[in-house]
C-alpha positions in Angstrom: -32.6 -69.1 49.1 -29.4 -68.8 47.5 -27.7 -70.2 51.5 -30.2 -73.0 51.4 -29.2 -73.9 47.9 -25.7 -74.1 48.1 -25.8 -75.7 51.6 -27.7 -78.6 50.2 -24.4 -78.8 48.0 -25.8 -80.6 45.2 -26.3 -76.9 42.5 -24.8 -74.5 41.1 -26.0 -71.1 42.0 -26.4 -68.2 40.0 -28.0 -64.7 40.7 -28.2 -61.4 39.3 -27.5 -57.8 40.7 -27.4 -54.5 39.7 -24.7 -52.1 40.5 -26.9 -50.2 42.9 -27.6 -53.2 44.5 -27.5 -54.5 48.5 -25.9 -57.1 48.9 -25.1 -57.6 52.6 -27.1 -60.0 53.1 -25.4 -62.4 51.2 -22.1 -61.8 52.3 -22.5 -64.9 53.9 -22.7 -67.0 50.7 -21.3 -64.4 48.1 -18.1 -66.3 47.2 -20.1 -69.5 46.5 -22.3 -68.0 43.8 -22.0 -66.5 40.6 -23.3 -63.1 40.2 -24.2 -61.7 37.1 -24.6 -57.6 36.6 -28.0 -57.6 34.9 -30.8 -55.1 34.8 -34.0 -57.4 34.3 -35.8 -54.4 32.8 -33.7 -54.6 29.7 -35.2 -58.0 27.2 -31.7 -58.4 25.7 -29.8 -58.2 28.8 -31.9 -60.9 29.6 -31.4 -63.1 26.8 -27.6 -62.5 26.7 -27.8 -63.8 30.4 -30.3 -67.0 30.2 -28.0 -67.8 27.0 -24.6 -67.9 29.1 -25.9 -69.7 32.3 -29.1 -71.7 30.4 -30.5 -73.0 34.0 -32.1 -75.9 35.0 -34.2 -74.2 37.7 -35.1 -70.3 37.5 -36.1 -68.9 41.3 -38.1 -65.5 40.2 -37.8 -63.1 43.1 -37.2 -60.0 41.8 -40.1 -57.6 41.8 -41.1 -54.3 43.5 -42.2 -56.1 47.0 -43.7 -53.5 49.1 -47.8 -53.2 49.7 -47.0 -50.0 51.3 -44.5 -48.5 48.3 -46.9 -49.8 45.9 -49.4 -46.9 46.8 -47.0 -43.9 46.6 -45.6 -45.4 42.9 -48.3 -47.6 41.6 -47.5 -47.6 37.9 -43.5 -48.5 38.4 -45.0 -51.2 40.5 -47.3 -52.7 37.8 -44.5 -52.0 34.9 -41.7 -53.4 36.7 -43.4 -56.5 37.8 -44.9 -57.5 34.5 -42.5 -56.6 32.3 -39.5 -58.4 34.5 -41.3 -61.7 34.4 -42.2 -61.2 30.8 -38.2 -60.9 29.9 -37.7 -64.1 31.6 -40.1 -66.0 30.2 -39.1 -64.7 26.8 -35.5 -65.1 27.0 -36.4 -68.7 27.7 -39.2 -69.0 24.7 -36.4 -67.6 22.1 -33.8 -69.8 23.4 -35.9 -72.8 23.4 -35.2 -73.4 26.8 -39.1 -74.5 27.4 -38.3 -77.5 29.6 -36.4 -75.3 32.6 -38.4 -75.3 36.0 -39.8 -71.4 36.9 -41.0 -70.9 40.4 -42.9 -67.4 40.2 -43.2 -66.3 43.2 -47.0 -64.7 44.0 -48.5 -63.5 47.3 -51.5 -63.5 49.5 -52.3 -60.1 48.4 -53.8 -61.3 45.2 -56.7 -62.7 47.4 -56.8 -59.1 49.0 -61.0 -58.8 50.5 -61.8 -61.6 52.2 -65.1 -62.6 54.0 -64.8 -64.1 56.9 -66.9 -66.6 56.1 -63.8 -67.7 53.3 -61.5 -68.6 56.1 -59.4 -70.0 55.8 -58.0 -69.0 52.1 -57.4 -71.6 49.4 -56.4 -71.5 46.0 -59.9 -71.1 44.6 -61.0 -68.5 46.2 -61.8 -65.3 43.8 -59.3 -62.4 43.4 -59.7 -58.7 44.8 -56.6 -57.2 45.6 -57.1 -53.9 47.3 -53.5 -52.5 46.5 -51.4 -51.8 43.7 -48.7 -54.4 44.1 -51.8 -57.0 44.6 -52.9 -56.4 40.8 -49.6 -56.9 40.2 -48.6 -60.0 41.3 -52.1 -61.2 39.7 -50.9 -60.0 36.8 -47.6 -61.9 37.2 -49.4 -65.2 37.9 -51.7 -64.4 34.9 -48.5 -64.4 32.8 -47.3 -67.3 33.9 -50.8 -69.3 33.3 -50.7 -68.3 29.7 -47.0 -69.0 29.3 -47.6 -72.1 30.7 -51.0 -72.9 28.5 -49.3 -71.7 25.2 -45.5 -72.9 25.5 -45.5 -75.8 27.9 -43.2 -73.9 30.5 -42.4 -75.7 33.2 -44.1 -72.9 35.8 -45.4 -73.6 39.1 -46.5 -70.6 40.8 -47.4 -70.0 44.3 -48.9 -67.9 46.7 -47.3 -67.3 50.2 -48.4 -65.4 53.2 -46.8 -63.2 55.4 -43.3 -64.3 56.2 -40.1 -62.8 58.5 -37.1 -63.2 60.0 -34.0 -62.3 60.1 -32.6 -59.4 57.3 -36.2 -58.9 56.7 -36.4 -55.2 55.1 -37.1 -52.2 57.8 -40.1 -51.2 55.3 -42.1 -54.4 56.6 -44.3 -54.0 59.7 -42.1 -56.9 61.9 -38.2 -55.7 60.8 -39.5 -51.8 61.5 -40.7 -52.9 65.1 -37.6 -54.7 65.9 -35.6 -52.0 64.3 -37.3 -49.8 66.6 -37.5 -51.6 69.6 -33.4 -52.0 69.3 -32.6 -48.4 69.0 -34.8 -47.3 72.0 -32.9 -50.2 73.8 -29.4 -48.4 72.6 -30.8 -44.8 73.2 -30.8 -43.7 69.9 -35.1 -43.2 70.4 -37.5 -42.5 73.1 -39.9 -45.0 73.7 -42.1 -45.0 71.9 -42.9 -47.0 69.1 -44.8 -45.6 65.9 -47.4 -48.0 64.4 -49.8 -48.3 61.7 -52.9 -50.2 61.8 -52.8 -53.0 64.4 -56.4 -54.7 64.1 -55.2 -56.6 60.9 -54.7 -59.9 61.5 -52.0 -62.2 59.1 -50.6 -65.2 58.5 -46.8 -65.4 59.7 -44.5 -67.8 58.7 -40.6 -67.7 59.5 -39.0 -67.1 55.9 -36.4 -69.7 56.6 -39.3 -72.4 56.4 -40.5 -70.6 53.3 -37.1 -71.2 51.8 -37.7 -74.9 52.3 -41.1 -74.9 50.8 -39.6 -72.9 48.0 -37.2 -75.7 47.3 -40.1 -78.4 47.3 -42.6 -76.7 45.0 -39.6 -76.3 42.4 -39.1 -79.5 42.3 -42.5 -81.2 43.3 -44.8 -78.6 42.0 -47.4 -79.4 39.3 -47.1 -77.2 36.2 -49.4 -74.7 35.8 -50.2 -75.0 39.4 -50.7 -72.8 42.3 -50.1 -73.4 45.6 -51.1 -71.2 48.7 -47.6 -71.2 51.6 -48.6 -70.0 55.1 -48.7 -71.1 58.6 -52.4 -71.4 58.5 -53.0 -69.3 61.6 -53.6 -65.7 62.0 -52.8 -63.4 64.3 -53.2 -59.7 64.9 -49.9 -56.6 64.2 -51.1 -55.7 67.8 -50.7 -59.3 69.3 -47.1 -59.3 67.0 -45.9 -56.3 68.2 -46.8 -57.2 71.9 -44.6 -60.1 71.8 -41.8 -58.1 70.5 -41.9 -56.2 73.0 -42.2 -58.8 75.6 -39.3 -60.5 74.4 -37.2 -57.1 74.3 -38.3 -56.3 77.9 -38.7 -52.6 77.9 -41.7 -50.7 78.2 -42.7 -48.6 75.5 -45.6 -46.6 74.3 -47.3 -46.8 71.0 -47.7 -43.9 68.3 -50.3 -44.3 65.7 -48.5 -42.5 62.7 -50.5 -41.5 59.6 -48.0 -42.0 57.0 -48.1 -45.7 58.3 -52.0 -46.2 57.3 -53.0 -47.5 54.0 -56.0 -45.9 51.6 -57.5 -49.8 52.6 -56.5 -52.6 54.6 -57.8 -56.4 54.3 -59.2 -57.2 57.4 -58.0 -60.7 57.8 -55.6 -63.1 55.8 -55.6 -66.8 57.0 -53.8 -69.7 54.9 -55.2 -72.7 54.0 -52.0 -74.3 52.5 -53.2 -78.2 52.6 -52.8 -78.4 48.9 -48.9 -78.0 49.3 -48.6 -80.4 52.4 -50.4 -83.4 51.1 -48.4 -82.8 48.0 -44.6 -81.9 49.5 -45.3 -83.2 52.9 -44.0 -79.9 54.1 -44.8 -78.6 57.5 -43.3 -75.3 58.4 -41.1 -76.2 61.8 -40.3 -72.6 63.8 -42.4 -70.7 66.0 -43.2 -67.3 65.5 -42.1 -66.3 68.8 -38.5 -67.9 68.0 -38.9 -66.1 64.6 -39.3 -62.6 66.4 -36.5 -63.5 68.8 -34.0 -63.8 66.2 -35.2 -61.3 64.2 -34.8 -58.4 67.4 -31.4 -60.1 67.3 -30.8 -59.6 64.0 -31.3 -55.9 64.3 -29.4 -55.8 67.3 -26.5 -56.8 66.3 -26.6 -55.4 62.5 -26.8 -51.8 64.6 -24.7 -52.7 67.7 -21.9 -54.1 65.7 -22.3 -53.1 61.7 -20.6 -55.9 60.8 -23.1 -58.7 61.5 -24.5 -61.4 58.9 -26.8 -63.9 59.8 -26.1 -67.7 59.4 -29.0 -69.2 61.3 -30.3 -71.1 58.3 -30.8 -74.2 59.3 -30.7 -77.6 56.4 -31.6 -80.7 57.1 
């Protein structure tokens, strides 16, 4: 996002950090932002922040973002989530800073069982998460409904389905794959890949599109909105996985690990995002293969190398 922004050369980007924090991957884009040491947890900290940068546009990201984390530490999941958004949105009520544009961020996991016979999803279709960080992210979009209702924010929320690419974290299904596939293909692993369940079928989208659409629900989303973001196809981990290793070349065999299964799993997850594209005009341009490609490239050369940074984003 913060590439994207600065590329289109008309903002000034601000982020925060804390001093734990990663932040290889944008080394790329580092010395054309201003970072801000901030721990989101902490309401004042907040405040003293949103009061030295007041911003025109606030991109909410930050959240515990891991389904599979989510079961091993559900409460820090629900507390961090909720109590994160609610320092930004207070910072901005005390400071009477009413009229700045929030994007909140929510996921397909707030739809979490789905029927088959509710494909694909849209935005009005009910709400049962079957995980942890699924309540949470309701709970984040309830939030920003009532901050919305009550204070006139300027929130647009939305809802976006599976998405990689490259610098995608290792603890998501795609990254871990490449990641392995890449160190059997430098010997550091036999081959054989360790998998978790492979029947689920998801919607993929490259997150370099998802940046875009980002970018056009902050500015053309309706208040108090929600929009779904997807591809609006599915297709299976197994199918996913298969290409990934066609495009790597090497034959591998597949290891069903236990710690990699969830308590419950939805079965399906398919995007109806038509809402967004008749309103934005937005049509999401790379194909997942090309997404998977530069995403076992990614990893390549971030373990080859261990010096690499990705600059594939592409503006138009």
């Amino acid at each position: 996002m913060a590439e994207y922004l600065t590329a289109l050369g008309r903002y000034e980007v601000h982020g925060t950090y804390r001093w734990r924090s990663n932040r290889e991957n944008i080394a790329g884009v580092e010395k054309d932002i201003t970072l801000h040491e901030c721990e989101l947890r902490d309401p004042y900290a907040v405040i003293r922040l949103m009061k030295s940068i007041r911003p025109d546009f606030v991109y909410h990201f930050a959240a515990q973002s891991s389904v599979a984390s989510s079961w091993g530490s559900p409460q820090d999941t629900l507390i961090n989530n909720t109590t994160v958004q609610m320092n930004v949105f207070e910072a901005l009520r005390l400071l009477d800073m009413a009229d700045t544009r929030v994007l909140v961020t929510g996921s397909s996991e707030e739809y979490g069982l789905v029927y088959k016979d509710e494909l694909p999803v849209n935005e009005l279709n009910p709400l049962r998460p079957m995980s942890p960080y699924g309540v949470s992210k309701i709970t984040q979009s309830a939030l920003a409904f009532q901050y919305f209702q009550n204070y006139g924010f300027q929130i647009v929320r939305t809802r976006t389905f599976n998405h990689t690419g490259p610098r995608r974290s290792e603890t998501f299904a795609t990254s871990n794959f490449a990641k392995q596939l890449v160190e059997i293909e430098l010997k550091k692993r036999e081959p054989v890949i360790n998998v978790g369940n492979l029947d689920a079928k998801r919607d993929f989208s490259d997150i370099r599109d998802i940046v875009k659409a980002y970018h056009l629900a902050m500015l053309k989303g309706q208040p108090g909105e929600v929009y779904n973001l997807g591809s609006d196809q599915s297709i299976s981990i197994r199918d996913v996985l298969d290409m990934l290793i066609d495009i790597s070349g090497y034959a591998v065999e597949l290891k069903t690990d236990p710690e990699r299964l969830r308590p419950s799993d939805v079965a399906e997850l398919r995007c109806d995002s038509s809402k967004f594209r008749k309103l934005t005009g937005w049509d999401p341009e790379i194909p997942l293969r090309e997404t998977l490609k530069d995403l076992l490239f990614y990893w390549h050369e971030k373990m080859s190398k261990h010096s690499y940074h990705y600059t594939g984003v592409e503006v138009n």
